[in-house]
N, C-alpha and C positions, 0 to 999 in steps of 0.2 A: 444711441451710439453713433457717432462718426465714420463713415466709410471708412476713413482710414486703418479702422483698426477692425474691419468686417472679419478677417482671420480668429476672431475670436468667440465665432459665431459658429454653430452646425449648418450645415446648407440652405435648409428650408428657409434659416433666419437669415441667412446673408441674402437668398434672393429677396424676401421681404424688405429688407436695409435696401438694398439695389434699386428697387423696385421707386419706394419711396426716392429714394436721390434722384431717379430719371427724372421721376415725375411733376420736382421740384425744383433740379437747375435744368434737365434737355430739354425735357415740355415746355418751361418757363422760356426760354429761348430760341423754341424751335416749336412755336405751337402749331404747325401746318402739317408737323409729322403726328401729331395724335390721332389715332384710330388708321394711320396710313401703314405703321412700321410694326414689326416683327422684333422683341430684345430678347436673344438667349446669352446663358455664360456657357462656355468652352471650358478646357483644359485642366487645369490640378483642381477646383473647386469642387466638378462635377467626380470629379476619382476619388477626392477626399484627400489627396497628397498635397495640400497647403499649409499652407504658415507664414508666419511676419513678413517672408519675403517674397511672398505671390503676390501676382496681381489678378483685380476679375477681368479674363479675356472673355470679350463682348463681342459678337456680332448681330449686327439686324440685317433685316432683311424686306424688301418691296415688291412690290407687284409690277412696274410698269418700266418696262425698258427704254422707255425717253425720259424718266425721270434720275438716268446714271449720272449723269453731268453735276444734279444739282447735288444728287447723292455723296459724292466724291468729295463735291468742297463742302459741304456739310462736315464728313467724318475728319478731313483734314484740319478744318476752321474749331472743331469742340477737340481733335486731340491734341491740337495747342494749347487751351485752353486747359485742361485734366493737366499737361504738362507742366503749365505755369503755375499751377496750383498744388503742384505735386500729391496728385491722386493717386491712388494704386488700380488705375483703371486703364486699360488696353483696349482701344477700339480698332479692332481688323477692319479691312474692307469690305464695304455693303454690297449686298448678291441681290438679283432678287431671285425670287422662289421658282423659277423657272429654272434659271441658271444652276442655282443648286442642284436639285433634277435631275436635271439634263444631263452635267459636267461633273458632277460629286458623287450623287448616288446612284446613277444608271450604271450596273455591269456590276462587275467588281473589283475593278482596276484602285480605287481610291479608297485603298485601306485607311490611311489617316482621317479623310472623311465620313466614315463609314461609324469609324470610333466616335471621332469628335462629336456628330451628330445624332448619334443614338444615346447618348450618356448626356449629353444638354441640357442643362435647367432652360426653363423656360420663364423668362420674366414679362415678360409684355408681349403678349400676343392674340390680340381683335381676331374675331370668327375661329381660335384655334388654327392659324394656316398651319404655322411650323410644327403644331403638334399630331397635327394630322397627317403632315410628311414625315413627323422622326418615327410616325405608326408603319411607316411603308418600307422602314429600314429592317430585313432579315437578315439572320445568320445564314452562312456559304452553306448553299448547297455542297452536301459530302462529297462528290468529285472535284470541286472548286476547291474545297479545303484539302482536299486529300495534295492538289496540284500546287497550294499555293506551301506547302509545310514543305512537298519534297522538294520544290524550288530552295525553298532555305535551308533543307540540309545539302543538298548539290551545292549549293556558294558557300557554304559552312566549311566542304569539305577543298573546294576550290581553292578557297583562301588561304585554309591551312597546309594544306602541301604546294603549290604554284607562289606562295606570297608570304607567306608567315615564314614555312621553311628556310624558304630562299634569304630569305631577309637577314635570317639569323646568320647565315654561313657566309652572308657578305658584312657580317659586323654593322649592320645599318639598323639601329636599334631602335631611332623615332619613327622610323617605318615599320618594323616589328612590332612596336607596341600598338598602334594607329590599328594593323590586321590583326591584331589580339583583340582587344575593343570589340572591332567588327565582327570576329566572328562569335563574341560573347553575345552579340546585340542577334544576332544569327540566330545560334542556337537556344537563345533563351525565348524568343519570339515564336520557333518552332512548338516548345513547349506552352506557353502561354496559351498560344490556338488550338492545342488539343486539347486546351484546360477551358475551352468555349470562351475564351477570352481576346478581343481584338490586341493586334500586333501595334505596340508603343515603341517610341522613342526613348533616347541615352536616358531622358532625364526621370522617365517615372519606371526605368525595366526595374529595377533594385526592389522597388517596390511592390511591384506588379509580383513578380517572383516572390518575393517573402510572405506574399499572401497567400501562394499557393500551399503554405506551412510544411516546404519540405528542406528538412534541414542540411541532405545530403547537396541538394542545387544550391542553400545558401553557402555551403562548403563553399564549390567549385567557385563561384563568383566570388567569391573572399579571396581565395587565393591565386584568382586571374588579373587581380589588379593589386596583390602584394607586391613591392618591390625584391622581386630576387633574382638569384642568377639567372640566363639566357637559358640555360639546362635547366633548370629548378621548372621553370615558365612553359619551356616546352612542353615539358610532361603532363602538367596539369590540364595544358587546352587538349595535348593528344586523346589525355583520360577523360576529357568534359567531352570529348567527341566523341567517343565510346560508348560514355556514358548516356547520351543523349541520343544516338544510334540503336542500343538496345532497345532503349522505351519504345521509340520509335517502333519497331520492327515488332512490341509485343505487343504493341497497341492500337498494330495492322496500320499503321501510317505509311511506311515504307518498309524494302524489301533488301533483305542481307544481298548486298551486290557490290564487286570488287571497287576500289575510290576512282578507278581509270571510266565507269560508266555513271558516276557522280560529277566527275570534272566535266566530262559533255555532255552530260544531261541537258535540255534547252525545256525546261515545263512548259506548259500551254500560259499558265496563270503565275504570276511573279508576285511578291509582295511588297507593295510602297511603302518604305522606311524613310518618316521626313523625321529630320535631325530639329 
C-alpha cells in the first residue's frame, strides 16, 4: 500500500508501512543517519482520531548536541522534499534525547509533551533509547493533579464571569464566543484528568470526551457551540459550570467555595494548553 493512503490502515500497520518508507527513501538518502536516529509518530495516529486528512506527525531524535546544525538542515532539506511530492508526512523538529529530558519531560509543566510522548508509536528506534524514556513518563502524582484540575476550574470560572459575562453585556459577540470555546476546552480537560486521561487540544477534546461515553457532557458540548441567542448560550455554559463543579466536588477534586475565591485562586501547578 502507498503511504499515501496509510489512513487506511490500524496503527500497528501504518507503523510497519512507515517504517518500510523510512527505510527505502530517508535511509536511501540519508544513509549516515542509520542506527544514529530515533523515528516515532505523534498526534491523531497514536489516539486513533485519523482519517483521509491527517498526516503521520514524526519526530526523531539524536544523541549528540554538535550534531544539531546538521540535524536541522537535514529535516528542512527532506520536508521540502515529502512537500514536493505531496506526502502526508510531517516532520517536526529534531531533539535529541537529552533535551527531551531535560526540557519536556522533567517536572510537570509540559502537559502537551507529556501526552505526546507517552502515547507514541515508535518506528525506528536502535538500543530502544526512546522506548526506554517514553518508560520513565508517569501519571501526576495526586497533589500535582489535584493542583493542576483546580487550576482549570479557577480559569473556567474566571473566564466566565470577568470575560464571557462581560462580553456579552458589551454586545461583542466574536469575543464571547472565542471565551465560550475556552472555557469548554477548560472544563472538559478538567474532566478528562480525572478520567486519568492527559489534557488535549481544540482538535481531539470532541473526541476525547465522547470516549468517556457520557451522554449528558456530550449534551453540554453540543449545545456550547450550537448557534443560538446570547441568552440561550449563557445558560448552557452557566449550567456546564455547575455541572462540571459538582463532579468536581464529589469526586474530592475540589471544594464548594464561593466564585470570588476561584477568580484569585493562583495554583501552584497550571496546565499547558497548546492550540
Amino acid at each position: 500500500m502507498q503511504i499515501k493512503h496509510f489512513y487506511r490502515l490500524k496503527q500497528g500497520d501504518i507503523v510497519s508501512l512507515f517504517r518500510e518508507f523510512l527505510e527505502d527513501d530517508l535511509f536511501r538518502r540519508y544513509p549516515e543517519l542509520v542506527g544514529n536516529v530515533s523515528v516515532i509518530i505523534t498526534g491523531s495516529i497514536p489516539s486513533g482520531h485519523y482519517d483521509q486528512y491527517s498526516d503521520i506527525d514524526t519526530e526523531f531524535f539524536y544523541t549528540q548536541e554538535g550534531d544539531r546544525k546538521k540535524m536541522n538542515a537535514f529535516v528542512k532539506e527532506y520536508k521540502a522534499s515529502l512537500r514536493q511530492r505531496k506526502l502526508p508526512i510531517q516532520f517536526h523538529p529534531a531533539k535529541t534525547f537529552r533535551e527531551v529530558k531535560k526540557e519536556h519531560l522533567t517536572g510537570w509543566g509540559h502537559d502537551d509533551s507529556l501526552r505526546e510522548y507517552s502515547s507514541a508509536l515508535s518506528v525506528i528506534d536502535p538500543q530502544d533509547r526512546f522506548q526506554k524514556l517514553q518508560q520513565q513518563i508517569k501519571w501526576y502524582p495526586k497533589d500535582v493533579l489535584q493542583e493542576k484540575i483546580n487550576w482549570l476550574f479557577a480559569e473556567a470560572v474566571f473566564s466566565y464571569y470577568d470575560r464571557y459575562v462581560v462580553a456579552l453585556k458589551r454586545g461583542n459577540a466574536h469575543y464571547a464566543e472565542a471565551v465560550k470555546l475556552h472555557i469548554l476546552k477548560l472544563l472538559g480537560n478538567a474532566l478528562l484528568m480525572t478520567a486519568h486521561t492527559f489534557p488535549v487540544f481544540e482538535k481531539h477534546l470532541y473526541f476525547e470526551i465522547r470516549e468517556l461515553g457520557d451522554r449528558k457532557l456530550l449534551f453540554f458540548f453540543d449545545e456550547m457551540i450550537a448557534g443560538r441567542s446570547s441568552t440561550t448560550q449563557n445558560n448552557v455554559v452557566r449550567k456546564f459550570l455547575n455541572v462540571v463543579e459538582r463532579r468536581l466536588i464529589i469526586d474530592g477534586w475540589i471544594q464548594k467555595k464561593p466564585k470570588g475565591y476561584w477568580i484569585l485562586l493562583r495554583p501552584k501547578y497550571k496546565v499547558e494548553l497548546v492550540s
